[in-house]
N, C-alpha and C positions, 0 to 999 in steps of 0.2 A: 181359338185362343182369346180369353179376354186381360187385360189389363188393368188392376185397379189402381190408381193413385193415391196413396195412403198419405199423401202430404198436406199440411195445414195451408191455407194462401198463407203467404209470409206477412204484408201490410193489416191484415184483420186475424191474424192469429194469438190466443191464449199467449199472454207474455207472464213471467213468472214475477213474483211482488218483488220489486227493488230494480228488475232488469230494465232495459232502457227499449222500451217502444222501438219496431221498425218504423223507420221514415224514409221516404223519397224525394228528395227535393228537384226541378228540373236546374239545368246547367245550358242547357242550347236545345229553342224549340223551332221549328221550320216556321211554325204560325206565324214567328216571331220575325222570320224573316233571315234567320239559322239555317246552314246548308244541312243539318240534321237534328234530330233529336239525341240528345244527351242528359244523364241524370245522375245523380252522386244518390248513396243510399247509407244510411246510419241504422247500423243496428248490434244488438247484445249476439254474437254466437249463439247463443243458446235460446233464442227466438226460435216460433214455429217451431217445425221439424227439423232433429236437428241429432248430431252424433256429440257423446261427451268422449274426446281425447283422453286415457289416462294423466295428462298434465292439468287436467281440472282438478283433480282431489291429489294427486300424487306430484309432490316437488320433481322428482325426477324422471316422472313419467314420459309416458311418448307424447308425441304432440301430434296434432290432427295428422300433419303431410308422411306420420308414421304409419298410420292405422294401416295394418294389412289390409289389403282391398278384399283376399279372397274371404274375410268373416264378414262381410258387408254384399255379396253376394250369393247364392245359392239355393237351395232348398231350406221351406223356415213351414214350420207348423204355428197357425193361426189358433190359441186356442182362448175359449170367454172366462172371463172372472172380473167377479167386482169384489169389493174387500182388501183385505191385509191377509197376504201368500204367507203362512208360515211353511215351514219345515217338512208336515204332510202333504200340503197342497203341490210346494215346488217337486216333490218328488213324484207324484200323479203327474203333474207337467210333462216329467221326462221319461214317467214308464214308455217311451215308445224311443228313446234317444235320439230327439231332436237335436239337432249340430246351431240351430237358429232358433229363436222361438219367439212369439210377436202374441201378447196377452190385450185381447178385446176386452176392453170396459174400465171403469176407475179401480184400479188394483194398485193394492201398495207394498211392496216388497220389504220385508223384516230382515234383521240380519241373519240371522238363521236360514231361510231362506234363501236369501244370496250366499249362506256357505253352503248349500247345498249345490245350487248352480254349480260356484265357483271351485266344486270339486266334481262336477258333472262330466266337464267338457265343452260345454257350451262356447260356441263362438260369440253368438249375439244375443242381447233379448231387448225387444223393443216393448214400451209401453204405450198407451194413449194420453196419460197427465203428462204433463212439463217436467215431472222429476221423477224414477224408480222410486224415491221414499215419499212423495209428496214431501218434501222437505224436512221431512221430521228429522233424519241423522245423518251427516254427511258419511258414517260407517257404511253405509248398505254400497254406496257410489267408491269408495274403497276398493271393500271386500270383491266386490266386479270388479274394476277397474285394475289390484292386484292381479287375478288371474288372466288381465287383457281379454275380457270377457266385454266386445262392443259394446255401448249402451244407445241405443236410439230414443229417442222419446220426441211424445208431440204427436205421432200417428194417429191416424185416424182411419178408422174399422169397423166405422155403423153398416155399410153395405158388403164388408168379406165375412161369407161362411166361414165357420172353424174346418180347416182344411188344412192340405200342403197345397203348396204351393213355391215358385220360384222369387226371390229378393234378390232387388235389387237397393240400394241404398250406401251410394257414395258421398265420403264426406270431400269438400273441397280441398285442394293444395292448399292447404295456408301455415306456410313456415311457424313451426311457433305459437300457434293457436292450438285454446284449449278445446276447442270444441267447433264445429260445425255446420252449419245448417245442410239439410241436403234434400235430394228429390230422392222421395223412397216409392218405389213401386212393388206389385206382387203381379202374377202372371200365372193365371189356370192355366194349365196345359191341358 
């Protein structure tokens, strides 16, 4: 069985333009003469690797401590593309009816595209950019996000074959948040 770690470090990861840098700051160091180490940590949800909550583009959506867990686990087909996924491509995507599906390389999802997903079936689709659109249209993060279609993004997939493979990627309890961050893994069997 191998293991990949498909997560960004969180303090040196791609942070999206306008979002607020992760930081650490120490609170109590033993150095210091502290019976332990302690640290407070400021950061955007949507830093590093990270899940978007339907309550990020949708007022009434779910919010992160909603997200079904079982779309954020299971079997996910690893497959490469760089580009802008139109309508033919997402459908080659799913000629095999992936339930998860985790796209290697700078790929940009169109809206098109996301309605095809989004009448797919799909539970999850994960990217490696900071956003499904590259930020071009907050529609594409919608059109997923209507059909509760998880969105992961921030992965990282230079060392995973295009494969199946087992996911795992939980987003944290957080009441009320729009989003986030989480440790995502994949697992050859």
């Amino acid at each position: 069985m191998k293991i990949y770690d498909i997560t960004q470090e969180l303090f040196s990861s791609s942070v999206y333009p306008g979002d607020t840098a992760p930081s650490m700051s120490p609170v109590l160091r033993i150095a210091g003469g502290d019976v332990c180490n302690l640290s407070d940590m400021n950061i955007c949800l949507h830093n590093g690797t990270h899940i978007d909550a339907p309550f990020h583009f949708l007022a009434d959506g779910k919010s992160a401590e909603q997200i079904d867990l079982y779309k954020c686990m299971g079997k996910a087909r690893v497959a490469a593309f760089s580009g802008e996924i139109d309508e033919v491509c997402a459908r080659q995507m799913l000629s095999d009816s992936p339930r998860r599906l985790l796209i290697k390389g700078k790929a940009e999802i169109t809206c098109e595209a996301a309605g095809v997903f989004a009448e797919s079936g799909l539970l999850l689709i994960g990217v490696e950019p900071q956003s499904v659109s590259n930020g071009k249209t907050a529609e594409v993060h919608k059109i997923l996000l209507e059909s509760e279609i998880v969105i992961l993004e921030g992965i990282v997939l230079d060392e995973v074959p295009e494969g199946e493979y087992q996911l795992a990627a939980l987003p944290l309890r957080l009441e009320g948040a729009d989003g986030s961050p989480c440790r995502a893994v994949l697992i050859d069997e």
